[in-house]
C-alpha atoms as a printed R data frame, in Angstrom:
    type eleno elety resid chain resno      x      y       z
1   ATOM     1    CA   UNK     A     1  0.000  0.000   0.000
2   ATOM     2    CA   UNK     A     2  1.586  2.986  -1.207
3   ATOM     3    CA   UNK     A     3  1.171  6.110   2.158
4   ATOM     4    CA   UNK     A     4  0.692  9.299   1.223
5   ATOM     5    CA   UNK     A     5  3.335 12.258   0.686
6   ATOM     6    CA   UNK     A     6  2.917 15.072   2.363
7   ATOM     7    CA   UNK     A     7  5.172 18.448   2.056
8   ATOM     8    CA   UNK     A     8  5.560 21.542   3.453
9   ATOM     9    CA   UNK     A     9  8.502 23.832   4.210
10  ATOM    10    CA   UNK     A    10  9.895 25.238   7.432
11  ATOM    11    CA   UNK     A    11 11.486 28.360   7.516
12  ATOM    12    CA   UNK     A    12 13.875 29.025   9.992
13  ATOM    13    CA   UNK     A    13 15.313 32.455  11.065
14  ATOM    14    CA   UNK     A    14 18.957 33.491  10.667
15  ATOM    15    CA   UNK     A    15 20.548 33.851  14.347
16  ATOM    16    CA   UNK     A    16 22.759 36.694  15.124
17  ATOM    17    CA   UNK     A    17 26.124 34.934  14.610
18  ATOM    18    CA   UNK     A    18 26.342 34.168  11.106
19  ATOM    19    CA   UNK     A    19 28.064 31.150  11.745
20  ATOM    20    CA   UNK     A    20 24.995 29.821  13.512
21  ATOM    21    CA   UNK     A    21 22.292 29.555  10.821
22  ATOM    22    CA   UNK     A    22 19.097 27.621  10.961
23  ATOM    23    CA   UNK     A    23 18.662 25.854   7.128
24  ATOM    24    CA   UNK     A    24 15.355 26.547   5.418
25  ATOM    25    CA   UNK     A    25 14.114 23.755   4.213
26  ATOM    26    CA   UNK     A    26 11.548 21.348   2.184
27  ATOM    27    CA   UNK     A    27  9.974 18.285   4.309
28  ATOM    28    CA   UNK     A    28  7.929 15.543   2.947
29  ATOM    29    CA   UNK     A    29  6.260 12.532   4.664
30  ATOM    30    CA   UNK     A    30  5.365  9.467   2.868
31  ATOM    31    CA   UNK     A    31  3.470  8.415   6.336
32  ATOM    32    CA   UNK     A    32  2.266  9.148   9.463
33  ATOM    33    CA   UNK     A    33  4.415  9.290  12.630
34  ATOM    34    CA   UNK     A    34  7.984  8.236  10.124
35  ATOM    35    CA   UNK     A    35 10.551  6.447  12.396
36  ATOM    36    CA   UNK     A    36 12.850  6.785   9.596
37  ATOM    37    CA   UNK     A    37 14.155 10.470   7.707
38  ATOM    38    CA   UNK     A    38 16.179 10.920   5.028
39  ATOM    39    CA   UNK     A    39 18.369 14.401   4.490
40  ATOM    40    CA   UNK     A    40 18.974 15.395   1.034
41  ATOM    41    CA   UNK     A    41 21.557 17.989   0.025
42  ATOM    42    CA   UNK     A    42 21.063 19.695  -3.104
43  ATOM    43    CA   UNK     A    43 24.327 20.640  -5.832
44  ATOM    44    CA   UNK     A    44 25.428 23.884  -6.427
45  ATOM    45    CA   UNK     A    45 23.111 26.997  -7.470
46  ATOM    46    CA   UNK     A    46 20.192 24.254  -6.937
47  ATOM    47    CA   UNK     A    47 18.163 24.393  -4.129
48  ATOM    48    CA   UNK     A    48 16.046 22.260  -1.633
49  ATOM    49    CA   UNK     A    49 13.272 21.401  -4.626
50  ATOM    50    CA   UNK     A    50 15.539 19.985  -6.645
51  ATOM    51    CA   UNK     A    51 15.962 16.427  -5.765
52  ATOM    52    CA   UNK     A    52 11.579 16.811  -4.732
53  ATOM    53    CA   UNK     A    53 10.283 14.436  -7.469
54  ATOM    54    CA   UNK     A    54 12.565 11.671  -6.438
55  ATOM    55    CA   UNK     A    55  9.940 10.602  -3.602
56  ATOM    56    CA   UNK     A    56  7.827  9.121  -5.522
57  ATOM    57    CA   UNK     A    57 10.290  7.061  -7.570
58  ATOM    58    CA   UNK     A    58 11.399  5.612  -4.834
59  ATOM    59    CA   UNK     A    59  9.100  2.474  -3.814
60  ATOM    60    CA   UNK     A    60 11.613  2.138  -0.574
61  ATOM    61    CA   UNK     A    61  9.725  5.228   1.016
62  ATOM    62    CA   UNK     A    62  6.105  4.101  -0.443
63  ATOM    63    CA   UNK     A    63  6.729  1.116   1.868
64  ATOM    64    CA   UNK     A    64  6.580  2.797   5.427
65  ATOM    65    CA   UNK     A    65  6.767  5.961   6.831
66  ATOM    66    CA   UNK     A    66  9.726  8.116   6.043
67  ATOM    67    CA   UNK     A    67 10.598 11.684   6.424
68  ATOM    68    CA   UNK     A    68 12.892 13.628   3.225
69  ATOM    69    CA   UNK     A    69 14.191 16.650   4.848
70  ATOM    70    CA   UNK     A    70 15.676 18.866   1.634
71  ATOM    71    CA   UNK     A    71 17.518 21.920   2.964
72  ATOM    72    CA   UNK     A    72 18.056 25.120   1.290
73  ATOM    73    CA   UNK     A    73 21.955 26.099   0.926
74  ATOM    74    CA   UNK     A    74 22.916 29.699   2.061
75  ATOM    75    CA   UNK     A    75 23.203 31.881  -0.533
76  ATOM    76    CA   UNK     A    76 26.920 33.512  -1.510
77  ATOM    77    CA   UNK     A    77 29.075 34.402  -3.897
78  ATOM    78    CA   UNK     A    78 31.018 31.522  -5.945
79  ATOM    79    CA   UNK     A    79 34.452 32.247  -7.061
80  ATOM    80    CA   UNK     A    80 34.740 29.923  -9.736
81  ATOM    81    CA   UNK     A    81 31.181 31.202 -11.789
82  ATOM    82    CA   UNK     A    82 32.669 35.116 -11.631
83  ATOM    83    CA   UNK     A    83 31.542 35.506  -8.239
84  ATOM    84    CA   UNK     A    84 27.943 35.378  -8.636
85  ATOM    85    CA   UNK     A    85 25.927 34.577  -5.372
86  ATOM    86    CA   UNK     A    86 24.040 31.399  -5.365
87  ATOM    87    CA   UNK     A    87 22.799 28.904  -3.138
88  ATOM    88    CA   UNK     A    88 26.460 26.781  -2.028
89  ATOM    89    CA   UNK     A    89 27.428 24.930   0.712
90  ATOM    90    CA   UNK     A    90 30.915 26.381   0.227
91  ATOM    91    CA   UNK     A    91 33.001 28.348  -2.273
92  ATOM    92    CA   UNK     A    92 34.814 26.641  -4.967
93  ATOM    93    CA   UNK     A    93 37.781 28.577  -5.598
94  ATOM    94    CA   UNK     A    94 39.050 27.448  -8.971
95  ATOM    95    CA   UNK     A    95 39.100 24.270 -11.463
96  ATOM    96    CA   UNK     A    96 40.332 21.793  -9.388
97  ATOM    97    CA   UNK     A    97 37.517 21.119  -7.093
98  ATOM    98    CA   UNK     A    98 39.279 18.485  -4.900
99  ATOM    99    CA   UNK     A    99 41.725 20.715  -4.327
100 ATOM   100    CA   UNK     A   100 40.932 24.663  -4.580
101 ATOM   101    CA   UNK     A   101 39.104 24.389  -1.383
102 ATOM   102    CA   UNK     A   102 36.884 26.849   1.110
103 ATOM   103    CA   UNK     A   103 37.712 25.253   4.380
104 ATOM   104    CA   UNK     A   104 36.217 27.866   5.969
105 ATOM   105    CA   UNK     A   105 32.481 27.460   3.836
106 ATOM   106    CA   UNK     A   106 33.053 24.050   4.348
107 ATOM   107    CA   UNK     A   107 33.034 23.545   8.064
108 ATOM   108    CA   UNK     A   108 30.458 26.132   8.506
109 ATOM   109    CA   UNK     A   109 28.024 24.204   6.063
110 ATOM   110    CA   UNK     A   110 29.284 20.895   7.932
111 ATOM   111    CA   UNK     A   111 28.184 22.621  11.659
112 ATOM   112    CA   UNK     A   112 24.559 23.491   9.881
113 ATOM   113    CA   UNK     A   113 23.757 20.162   8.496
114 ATOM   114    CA   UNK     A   114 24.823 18.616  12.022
115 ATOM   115    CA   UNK     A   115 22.603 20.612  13.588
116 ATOM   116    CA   UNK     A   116 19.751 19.510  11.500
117 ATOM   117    CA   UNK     A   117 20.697 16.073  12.537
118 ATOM   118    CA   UNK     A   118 20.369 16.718  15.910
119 ATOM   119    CA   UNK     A   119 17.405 18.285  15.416
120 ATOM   120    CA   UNK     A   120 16.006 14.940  14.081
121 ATOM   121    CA   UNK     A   121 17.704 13.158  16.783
122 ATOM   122    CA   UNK     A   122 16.290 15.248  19.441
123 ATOM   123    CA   UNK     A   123 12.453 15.208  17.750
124 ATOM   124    CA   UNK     A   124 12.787 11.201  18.040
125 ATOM   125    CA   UNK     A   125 14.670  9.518  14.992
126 ATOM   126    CA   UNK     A   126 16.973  7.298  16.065
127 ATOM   127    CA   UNK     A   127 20.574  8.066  14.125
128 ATOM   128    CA   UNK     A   128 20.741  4.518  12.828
129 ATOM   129    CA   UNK     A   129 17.518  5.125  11.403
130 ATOM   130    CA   UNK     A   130 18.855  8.224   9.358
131 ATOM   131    CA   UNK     A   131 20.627  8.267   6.008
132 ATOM   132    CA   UNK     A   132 22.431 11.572   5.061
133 ATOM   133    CA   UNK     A   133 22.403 11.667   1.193
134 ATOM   134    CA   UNK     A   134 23.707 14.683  -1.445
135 ATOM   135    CA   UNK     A   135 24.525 15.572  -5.247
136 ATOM   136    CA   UNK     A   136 27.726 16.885  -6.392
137 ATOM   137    CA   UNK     A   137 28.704 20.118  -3.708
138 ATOM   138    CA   UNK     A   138 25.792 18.174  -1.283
139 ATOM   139    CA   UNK     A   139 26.867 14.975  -1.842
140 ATOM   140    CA   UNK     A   140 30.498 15.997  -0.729
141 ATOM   141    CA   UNK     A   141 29.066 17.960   2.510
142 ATOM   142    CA   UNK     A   142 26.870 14.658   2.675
143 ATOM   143    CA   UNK     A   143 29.919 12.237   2.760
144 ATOM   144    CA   UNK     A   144 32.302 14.629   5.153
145 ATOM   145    CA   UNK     A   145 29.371 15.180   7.661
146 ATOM   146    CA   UNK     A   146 28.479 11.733   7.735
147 ATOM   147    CA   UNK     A   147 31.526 10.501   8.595
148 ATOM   148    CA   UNK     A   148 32.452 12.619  10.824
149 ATOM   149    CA   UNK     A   149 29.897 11.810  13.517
150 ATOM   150    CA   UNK     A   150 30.391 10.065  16.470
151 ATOM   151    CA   UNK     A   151 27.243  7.965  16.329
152 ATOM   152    CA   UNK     A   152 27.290  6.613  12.621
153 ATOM   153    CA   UNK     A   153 23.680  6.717  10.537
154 ATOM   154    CA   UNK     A   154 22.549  4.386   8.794
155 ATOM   155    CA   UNK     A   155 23.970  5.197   5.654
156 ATOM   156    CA   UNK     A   156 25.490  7.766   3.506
157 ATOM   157    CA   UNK     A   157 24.823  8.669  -0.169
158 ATOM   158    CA   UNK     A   158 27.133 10.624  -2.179
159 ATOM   159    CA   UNK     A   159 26.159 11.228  -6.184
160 ATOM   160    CA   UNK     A   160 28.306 12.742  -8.584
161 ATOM   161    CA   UNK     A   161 30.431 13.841  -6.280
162 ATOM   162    CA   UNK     A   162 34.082 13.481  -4.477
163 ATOM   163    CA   UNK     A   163 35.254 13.156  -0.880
164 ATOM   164    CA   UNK     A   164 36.537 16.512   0.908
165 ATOM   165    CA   UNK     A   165 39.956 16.774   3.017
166 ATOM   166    CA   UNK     A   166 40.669 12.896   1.600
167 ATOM   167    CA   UNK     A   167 44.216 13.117   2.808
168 ATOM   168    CA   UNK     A   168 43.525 13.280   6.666
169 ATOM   169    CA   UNK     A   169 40.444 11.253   6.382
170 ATOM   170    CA   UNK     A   170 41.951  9.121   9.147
171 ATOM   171    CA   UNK     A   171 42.309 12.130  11.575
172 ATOM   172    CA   UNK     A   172 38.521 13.060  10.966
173 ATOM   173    CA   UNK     A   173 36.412 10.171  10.611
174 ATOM   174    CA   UNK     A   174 34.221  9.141  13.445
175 ATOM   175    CA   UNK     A   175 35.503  5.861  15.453
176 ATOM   176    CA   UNK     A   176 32.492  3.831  14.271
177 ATOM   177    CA   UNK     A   177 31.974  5.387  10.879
178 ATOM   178    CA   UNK     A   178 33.004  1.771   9.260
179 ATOM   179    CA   UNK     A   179 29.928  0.695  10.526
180 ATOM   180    CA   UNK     A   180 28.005  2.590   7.964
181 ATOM   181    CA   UNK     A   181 27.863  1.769   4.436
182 ATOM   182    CA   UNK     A   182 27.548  4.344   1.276
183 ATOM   183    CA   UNK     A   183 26.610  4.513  -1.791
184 ATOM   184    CA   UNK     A   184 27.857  6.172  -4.950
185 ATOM   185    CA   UNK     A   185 26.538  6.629  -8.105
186 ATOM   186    CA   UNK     A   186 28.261  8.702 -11.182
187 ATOM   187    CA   UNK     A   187 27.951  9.597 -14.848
188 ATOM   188    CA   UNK     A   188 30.784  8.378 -16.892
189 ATOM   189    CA   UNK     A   189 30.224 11.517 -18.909
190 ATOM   190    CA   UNK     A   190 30.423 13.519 -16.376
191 ATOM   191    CA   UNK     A   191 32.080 17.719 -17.311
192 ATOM   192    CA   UNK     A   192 31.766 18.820 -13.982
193 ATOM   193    CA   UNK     A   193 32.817 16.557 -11.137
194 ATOM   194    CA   UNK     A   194 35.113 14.065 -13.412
195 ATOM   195    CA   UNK     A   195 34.170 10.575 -12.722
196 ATOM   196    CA   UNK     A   196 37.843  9.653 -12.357
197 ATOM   197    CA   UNK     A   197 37.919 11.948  -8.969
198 ATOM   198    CA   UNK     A   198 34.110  9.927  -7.831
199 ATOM   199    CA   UNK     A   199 35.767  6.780  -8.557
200 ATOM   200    CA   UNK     A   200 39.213  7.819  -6.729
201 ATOM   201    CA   UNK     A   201 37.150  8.891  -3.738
202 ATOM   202    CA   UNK     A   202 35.493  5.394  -3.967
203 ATOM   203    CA   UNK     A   203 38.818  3.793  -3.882
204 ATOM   204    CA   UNK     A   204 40.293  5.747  -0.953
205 ATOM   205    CA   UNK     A   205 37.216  4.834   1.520
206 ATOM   206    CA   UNK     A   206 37.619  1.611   0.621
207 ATOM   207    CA   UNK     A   207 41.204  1.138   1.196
208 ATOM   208    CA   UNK     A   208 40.445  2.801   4.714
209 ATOM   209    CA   UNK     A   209 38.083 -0.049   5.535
210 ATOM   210    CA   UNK     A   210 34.709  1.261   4.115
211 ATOM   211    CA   UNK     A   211 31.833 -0.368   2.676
212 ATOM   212    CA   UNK     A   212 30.986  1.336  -0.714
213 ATOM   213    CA   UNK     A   213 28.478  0.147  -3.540
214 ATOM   214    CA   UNK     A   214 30.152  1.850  -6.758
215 ATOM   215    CA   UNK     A   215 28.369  2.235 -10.110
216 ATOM   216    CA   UNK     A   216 28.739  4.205 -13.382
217 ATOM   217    CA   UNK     A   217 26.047  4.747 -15.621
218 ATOM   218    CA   UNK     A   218 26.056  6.296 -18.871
219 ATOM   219    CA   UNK     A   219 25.324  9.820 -18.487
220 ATOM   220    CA   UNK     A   220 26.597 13.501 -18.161
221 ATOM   221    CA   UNK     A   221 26.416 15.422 -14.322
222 ATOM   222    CA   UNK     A   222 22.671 13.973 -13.720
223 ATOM   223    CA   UNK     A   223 20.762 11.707 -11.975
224 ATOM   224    CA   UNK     A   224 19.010  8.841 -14.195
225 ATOM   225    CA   UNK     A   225 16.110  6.204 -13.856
226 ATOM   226    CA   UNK     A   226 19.137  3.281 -13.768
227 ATOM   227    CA   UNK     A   227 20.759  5.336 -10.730
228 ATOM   228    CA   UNK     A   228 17.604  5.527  -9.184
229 ATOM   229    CA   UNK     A   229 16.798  2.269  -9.470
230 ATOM   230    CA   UNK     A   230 19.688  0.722  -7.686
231 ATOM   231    CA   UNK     A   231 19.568  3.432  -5.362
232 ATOM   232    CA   UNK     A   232 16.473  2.401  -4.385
233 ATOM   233    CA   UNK     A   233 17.639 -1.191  -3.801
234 ATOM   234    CA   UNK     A   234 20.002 -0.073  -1.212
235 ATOM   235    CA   UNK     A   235 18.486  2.467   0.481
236 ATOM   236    CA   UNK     A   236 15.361 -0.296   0.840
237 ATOM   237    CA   UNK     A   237 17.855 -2.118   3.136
238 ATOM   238    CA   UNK     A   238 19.179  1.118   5.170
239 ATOM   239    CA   UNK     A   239 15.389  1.702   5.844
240 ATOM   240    CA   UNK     A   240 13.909 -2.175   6.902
């Protein structure tokens, strides 16, 4: 029996440190009373809506109760696109993204999207019942925030998209974070995040002792019904 999605959005008011900001954002309910949530972070210059329609594809949610929590990333300017301001979890400085990094946009984004979590935590989801999940910029916030915590989700989701500060991953990574598994999906066509960096990111979890599902699928910086599909396989097992 397929529940009923429900939506709204909560808006939250910036504080008076701008460090300490509370994320708009877009939550929908497939259910009543959802023991389960699932946080989606959105790529660069999207926004909360954009990864919306995937609900209903996803026959994993249809089955029980789940929350999608889709936050809205602050708006600022982006070096790398002439300094226009957009919605970013952090600046990208120049064309190597895994490199030309905004440590400081980083963390901040990584403090806001814990606090979300805890937010869950503290309204009744357990954390194992929780997967963190992003696209491209969000999937990379998605991966570092994730396994950073001290009490590990359930699983982590990280599409078209690369792992941040991979050289000390070691000296960040929560004690237990092993215990969750990921998944990551990427387009072998792919102009934008280059699916040689996804797959290298892949690899270097792995070789620290990290479960990781891996797949390519033919297509460009996108999302497609294949991805989905499989996606939906896996994240039916985070959620039973």
């Amino acid at each position: 029996m397929t529940n009923r999605t429900t939506a709204r959005t909560v808006k939250l008011a910036r504080m008076n440190d701008s460090t300490d900001l509370k994320l708009e954002r877009v939550v929908l309910e497939t259910g009543e009373n959802p023991e389960h949530a699932v946080v989606w972070l959105h790529g660069l210059g999207a926004d909360g809506h954009d990864f919306e329609p995937i609900v209903p594809q996803l026959s994993s949610a249809s089955r029980r109760p789940v929350r999608f929590i889709f936050p809205h990333a602050p708006v600022r300017p982006v070096t790398i696109n002439a300094g226009m301001s957009m919605r970013a979890w952090y600046d990208i400085l120049g064309a190597e993204i895994d490199r030309d990094q905004d440590t400081a946009g980083i963390h901040a984004s990584l403090g806001m999207i814990d606090a979300l979590l805890d937010d869950e935590i503290a309204a009744g989801i357990e954390p194992g019942n929780i997967v963190l999940a992003g696209f491209s910029q969000g999937g990379a916030v998605a991966l570092r925030c994730g396994l950073a915590r001290s009490e590990p989700l359930s699983g982590l989701i990280g599409l078209s998209t690369y792992l941040l500060e991979a050289d000390r991953l070691e000296a960040w990574a929560g004690k237990d974070a092993r215990r969750m598994p990921l998944f990551m999906g990427h387009g072998d066509h792919d102009p934008i995040v280059p699916v040689d960096l996804g797959e290298a990111s892949a690899k270097r979890l792995r070789s620290a002792g990290f479960e990781v599902t891996w797949q390519t699928w033919r297509m460009p910086h996108a999302v497609c019904p294949e991805e989905i599909a499989a996606l939906d396989r896996w994240l039916e097992q985070r959620l039973s």
